[in-house]
N, CA, C and O atoms as CSV, one atom per row, in Angstrom:
chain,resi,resn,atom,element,x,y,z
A,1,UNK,N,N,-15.655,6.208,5.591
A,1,UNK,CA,C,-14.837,5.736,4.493
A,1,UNK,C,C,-13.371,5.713,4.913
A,1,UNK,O,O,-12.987,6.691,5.555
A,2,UNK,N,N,-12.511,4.763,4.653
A,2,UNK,CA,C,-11.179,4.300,4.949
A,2,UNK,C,C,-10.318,4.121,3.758
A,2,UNK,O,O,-10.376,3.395,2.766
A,3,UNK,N,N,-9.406,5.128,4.238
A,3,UNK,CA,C,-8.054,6.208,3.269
A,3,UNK,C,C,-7.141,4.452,2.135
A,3,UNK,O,O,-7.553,3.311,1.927
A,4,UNK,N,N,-6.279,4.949,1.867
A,4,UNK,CA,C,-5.129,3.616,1.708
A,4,UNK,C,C,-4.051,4.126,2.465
A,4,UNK,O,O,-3.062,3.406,2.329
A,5,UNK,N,N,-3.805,5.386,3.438
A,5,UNK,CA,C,-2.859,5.376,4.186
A,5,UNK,C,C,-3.453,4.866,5.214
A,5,UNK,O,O,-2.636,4.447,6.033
A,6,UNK,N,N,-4.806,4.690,5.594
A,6,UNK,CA,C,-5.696,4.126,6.926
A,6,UNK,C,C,-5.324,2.730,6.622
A,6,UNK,O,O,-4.802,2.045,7.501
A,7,UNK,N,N,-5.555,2.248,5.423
A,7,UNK,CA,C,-5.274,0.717,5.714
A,7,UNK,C,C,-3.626,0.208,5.793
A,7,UNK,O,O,-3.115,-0.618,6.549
A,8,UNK,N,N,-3.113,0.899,4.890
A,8,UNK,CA,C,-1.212,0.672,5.194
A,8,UNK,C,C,-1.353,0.987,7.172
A,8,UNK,O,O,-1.290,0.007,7.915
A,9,UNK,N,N,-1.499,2.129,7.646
A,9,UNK,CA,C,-1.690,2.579,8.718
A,9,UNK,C,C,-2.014,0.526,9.687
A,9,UNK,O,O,-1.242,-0.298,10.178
A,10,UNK,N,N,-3.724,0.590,9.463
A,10,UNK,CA,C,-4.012,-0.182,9.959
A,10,UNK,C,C,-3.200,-1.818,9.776
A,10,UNK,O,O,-3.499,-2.728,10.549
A,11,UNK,N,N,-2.541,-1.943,9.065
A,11,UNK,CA,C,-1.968,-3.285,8.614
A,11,UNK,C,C,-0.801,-3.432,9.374
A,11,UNK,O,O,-0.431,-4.364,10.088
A,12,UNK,N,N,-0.119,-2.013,9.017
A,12,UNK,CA,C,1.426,-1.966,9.877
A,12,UNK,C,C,1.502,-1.893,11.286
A,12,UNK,O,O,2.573,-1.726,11.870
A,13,UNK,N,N,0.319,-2.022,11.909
A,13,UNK,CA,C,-0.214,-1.914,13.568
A,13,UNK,C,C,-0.503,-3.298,14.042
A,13,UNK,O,O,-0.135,-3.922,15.037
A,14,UNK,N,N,-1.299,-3.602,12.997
A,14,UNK,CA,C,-1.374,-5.686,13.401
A,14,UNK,C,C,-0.619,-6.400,13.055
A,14,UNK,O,O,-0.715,-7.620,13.190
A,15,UNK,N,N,0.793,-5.500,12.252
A,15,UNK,CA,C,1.657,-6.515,11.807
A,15,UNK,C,C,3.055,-6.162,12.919
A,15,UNK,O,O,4.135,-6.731,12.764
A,16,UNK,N,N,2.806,-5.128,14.042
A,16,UNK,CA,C,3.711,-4.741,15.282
A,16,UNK,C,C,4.385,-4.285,14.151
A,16,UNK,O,O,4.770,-5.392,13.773
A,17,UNK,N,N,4.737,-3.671,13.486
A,17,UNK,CA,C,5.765,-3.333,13.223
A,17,UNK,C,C,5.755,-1.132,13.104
A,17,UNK,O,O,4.802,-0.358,13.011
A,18,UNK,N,N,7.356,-0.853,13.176
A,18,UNK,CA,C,6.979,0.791,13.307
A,18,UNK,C,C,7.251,1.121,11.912
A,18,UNK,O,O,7.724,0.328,11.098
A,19,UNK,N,N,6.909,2.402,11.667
A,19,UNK,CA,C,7.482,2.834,10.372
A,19,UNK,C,C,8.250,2.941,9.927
A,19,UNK,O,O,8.055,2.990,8.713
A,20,UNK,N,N,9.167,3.024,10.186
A,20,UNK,CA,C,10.873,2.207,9.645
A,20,UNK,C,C,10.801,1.231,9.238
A,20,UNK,O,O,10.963,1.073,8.028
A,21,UNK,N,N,10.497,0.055,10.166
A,21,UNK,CA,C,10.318,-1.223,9.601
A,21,UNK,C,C,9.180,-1.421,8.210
A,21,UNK,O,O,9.451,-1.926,7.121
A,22,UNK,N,N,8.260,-1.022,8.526
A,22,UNK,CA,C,7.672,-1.126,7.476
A,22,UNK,C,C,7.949,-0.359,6.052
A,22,UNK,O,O,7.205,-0.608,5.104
A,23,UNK,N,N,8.970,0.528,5.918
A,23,UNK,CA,C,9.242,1.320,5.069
A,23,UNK,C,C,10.168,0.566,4.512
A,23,UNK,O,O,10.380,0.545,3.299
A,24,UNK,N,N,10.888,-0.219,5.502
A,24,UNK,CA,C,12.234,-0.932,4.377
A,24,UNK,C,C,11.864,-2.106,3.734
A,24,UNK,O,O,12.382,-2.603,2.735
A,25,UNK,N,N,10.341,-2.755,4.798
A,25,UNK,CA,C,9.887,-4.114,3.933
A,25,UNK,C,C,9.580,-4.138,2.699
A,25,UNK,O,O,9.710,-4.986,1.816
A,26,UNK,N,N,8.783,-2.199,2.772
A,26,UNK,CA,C,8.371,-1.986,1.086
A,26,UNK,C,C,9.467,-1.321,0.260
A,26,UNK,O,O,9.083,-0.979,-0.859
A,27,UNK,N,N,10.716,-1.062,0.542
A,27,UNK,CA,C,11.833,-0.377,-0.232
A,27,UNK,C,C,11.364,0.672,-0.293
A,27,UNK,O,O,10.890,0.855,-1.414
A,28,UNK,N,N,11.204,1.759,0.565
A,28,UNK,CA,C,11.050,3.088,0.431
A,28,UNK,C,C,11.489,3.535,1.892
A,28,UNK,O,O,11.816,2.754,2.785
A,29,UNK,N,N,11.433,5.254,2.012
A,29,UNK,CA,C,11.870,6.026,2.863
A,29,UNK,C,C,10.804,5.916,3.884
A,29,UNK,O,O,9.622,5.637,3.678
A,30,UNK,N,N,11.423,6.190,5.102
A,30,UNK,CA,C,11.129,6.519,6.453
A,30,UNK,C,C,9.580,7.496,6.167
A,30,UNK,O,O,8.385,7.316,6.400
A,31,UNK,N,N,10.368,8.522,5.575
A,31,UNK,CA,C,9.448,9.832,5.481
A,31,UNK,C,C,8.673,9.738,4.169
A,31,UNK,O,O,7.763,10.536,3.943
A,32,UNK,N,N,9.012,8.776,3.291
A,32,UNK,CA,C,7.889,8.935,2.183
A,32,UNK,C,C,6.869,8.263,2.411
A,32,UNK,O,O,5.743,8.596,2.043
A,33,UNK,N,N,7.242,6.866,3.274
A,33,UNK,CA,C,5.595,6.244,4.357
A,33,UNK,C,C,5.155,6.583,5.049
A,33,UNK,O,O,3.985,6.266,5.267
A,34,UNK,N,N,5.780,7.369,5.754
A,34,UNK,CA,C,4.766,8.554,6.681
A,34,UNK,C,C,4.025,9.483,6.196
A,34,UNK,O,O,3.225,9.947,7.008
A,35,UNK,N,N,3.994,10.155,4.614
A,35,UNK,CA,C,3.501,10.189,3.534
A,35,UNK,C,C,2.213,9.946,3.363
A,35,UNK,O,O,1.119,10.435,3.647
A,36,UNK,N,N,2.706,8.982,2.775
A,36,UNK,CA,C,1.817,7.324,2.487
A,36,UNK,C,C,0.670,7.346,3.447
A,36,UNK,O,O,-0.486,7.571,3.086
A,37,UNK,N,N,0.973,7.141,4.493
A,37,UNK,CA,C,0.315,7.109,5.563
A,37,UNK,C,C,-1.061,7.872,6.245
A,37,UNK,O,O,-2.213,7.696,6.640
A,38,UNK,N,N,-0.086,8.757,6.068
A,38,UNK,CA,C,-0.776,10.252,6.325
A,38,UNK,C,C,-1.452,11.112,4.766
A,38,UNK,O,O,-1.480,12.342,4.725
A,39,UNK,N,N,-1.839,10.446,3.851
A,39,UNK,CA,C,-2.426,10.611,2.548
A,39,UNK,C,C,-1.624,11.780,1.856
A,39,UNK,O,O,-2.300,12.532,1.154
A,40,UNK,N,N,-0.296,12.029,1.957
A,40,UNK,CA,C,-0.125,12.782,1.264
A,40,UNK,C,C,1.032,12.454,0.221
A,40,UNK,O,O,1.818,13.278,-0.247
A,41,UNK,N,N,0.986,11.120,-0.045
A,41,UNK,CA,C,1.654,10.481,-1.383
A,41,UNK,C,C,0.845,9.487,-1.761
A,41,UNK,O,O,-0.055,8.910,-1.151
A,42,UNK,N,N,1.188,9.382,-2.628
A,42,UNK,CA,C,0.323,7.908,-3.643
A,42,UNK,C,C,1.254,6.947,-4.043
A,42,UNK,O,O,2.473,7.115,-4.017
A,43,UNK,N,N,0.683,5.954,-4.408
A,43,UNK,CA,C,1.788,5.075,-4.626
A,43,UNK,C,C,1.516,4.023,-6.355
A,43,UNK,O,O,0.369,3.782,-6.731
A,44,UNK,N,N,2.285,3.724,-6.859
A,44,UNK,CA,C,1.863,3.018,-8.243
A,44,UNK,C,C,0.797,1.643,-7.419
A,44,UNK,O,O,0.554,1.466,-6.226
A,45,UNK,N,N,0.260,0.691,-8.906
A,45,UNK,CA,C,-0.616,-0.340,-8.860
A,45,UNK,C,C,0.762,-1.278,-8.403
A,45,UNK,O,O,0.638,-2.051,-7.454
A,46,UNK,N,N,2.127,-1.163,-9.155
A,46,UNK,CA,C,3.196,-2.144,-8.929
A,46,UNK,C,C,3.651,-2.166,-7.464
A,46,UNK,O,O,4.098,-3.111,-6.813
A,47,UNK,N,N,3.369,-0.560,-7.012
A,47,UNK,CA,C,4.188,-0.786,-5.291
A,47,UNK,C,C,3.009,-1.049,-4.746
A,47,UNK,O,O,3.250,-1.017,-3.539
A,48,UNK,N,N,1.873,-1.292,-4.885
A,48,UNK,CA,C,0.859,-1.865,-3.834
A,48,UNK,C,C,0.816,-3.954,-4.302
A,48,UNK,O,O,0.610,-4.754,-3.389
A,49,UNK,N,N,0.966,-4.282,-5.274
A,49,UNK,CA,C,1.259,-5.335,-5.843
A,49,UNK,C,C,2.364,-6.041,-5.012
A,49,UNK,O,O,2.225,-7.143,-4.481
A,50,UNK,N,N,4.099,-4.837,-4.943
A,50,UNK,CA,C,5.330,-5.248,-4.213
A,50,UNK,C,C,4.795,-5.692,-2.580
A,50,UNK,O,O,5.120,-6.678,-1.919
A,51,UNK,N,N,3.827,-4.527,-2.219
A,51,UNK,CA,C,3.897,-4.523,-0.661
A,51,UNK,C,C,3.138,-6.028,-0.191
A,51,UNK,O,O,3.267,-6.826,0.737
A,52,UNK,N,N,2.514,-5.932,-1.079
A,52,UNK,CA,C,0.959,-6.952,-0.532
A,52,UNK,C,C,1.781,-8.274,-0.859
A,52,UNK,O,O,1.363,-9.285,-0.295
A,53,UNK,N,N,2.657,-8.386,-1.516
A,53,UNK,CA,C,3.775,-9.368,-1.811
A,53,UNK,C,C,4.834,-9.677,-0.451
A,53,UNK,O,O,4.837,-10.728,0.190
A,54,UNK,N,N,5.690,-8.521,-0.203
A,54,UNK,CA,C,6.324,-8.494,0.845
A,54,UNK,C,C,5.953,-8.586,1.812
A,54,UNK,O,O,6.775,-9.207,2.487
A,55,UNK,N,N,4.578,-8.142,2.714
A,55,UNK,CA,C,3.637,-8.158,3.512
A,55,UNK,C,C,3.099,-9.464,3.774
A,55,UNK,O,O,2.704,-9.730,4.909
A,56,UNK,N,N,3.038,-10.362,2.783
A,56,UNK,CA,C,2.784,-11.548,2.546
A,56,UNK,C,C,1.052,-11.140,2.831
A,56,UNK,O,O,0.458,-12.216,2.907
A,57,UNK,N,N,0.257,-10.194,2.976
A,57,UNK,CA,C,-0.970,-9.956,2.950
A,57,UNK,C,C,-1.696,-9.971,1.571
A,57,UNK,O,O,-1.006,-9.767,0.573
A,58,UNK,N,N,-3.071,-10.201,1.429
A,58,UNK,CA,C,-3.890,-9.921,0.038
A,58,UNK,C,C,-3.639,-8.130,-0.173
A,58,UNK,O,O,-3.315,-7.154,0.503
A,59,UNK,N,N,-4.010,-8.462,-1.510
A,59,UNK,CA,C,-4.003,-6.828,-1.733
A,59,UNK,C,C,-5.475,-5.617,-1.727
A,59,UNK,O,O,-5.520,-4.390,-1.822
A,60,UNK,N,N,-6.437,-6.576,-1.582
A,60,UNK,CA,C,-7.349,-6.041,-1.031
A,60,UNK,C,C,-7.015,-5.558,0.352
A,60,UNK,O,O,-7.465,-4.459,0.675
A,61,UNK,N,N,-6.402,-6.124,1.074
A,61,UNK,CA,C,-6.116,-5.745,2.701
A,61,UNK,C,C,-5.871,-3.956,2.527
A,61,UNK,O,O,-6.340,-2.998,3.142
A,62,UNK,N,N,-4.993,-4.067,1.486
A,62,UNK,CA,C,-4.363,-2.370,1.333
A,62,UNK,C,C,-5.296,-1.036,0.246
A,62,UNK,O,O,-5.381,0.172,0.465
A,63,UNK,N,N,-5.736,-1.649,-0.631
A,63,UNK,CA,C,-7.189,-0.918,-1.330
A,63,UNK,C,C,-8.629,-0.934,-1.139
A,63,UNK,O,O,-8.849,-2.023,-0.609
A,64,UNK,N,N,-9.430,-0.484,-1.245
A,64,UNK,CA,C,-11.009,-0.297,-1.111
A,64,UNK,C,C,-11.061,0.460,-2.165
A,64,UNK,O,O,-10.198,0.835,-2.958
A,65,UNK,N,N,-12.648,0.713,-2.043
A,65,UNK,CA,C,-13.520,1.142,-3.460
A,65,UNK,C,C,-13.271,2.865,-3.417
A,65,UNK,O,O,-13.897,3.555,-4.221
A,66,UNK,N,N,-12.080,3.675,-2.184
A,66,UNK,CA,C,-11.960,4.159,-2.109
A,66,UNK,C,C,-11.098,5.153,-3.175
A,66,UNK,O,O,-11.246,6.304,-3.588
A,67,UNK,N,N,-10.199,4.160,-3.371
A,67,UNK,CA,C,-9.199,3.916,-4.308
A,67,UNK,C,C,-9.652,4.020,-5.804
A,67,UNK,O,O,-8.909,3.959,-6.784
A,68,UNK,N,N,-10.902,4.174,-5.797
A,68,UNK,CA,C,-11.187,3.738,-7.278
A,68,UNK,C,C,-10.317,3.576,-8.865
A,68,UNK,O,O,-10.224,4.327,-9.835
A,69,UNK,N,N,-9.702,2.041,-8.513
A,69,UNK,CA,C,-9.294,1.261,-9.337
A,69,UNK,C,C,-10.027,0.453,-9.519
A,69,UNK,O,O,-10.420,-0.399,-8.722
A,70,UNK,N,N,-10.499,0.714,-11.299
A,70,UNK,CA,C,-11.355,-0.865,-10.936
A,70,UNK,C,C,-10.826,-2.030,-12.084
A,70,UNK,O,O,-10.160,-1.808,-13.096
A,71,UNK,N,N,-11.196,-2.964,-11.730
A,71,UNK,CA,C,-10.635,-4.445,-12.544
A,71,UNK,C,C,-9.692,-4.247,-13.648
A,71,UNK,O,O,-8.537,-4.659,-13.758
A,72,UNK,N,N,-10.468,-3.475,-14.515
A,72,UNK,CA,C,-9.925,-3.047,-15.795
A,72,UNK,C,C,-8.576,-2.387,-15.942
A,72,UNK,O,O,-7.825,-2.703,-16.865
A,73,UNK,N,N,-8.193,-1.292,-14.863
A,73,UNK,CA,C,-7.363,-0.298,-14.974
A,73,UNK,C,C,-6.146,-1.081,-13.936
A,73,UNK,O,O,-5.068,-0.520,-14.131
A,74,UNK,N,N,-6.025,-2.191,-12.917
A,74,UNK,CA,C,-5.846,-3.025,-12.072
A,74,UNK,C,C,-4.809,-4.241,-13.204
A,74,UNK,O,O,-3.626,-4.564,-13.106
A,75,UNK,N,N,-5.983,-4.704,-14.325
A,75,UNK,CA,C,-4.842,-5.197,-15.294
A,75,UNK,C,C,-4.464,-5.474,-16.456
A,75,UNK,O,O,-3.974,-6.469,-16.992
A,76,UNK,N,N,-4.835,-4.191,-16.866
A,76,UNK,CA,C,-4.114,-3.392,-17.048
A,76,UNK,C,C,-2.236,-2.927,-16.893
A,76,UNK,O,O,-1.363,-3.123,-17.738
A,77,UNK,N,N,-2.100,-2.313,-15.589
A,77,UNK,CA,C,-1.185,-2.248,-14.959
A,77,UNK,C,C,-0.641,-3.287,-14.867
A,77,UNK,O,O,0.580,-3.269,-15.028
A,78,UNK,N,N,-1.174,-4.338,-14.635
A,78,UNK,CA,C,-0.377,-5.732,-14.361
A,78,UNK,C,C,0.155,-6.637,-15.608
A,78,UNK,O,O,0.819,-7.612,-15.256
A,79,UNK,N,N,0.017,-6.512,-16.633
A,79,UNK,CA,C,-0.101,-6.973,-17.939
A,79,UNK,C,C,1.246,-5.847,-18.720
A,79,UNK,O,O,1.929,-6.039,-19.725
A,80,UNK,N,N,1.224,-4.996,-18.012
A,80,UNK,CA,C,2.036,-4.124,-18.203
A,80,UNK,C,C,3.615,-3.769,-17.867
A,80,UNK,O,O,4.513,-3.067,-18.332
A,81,UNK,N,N,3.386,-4.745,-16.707
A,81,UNK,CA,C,4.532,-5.081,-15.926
A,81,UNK,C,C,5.969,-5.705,-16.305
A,81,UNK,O,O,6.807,-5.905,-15.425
């Protein structure tokens, strides 16, 4: 089973970029994506929405069933916005 810091992890590796860079694409700290990364922050439905935006990637790329968000609670959040 694969984390959402495994897939931020895995995305920010095929996208060459280091964690700096990828921390400022998503407007956050150095050390709060290393965090992120390393599963020990979470992040809202809106900053996975921002990234997968900025990333120009789907947002499935960055969640799995791991995550358990499902449809409902997804928009929810977005409707909310």
């Amino acid at each position: 089973m694969t984390t959402l810091g495994y897939n931020f992890k895995t995305v920010r590796r095929e996208l060459n970029l280091t964690q700096k860079q990828m921390a400022k694409k998503m407007g956050v700290s150095r050390p709060f994506y290393n965090k992120l990364e390393n599963n020990r922050n979470s992040i809202s439905a809106e900053m996975l929405i921002y990234a997968s935006n900025k990333l120009n990637i789907p947002i499935s790329r960055l969640i799995n069933d791991d995550t358990h968000i499902t449809k409902e609670v997804y928009n929810q959040k977005v409707l909310t916005m």
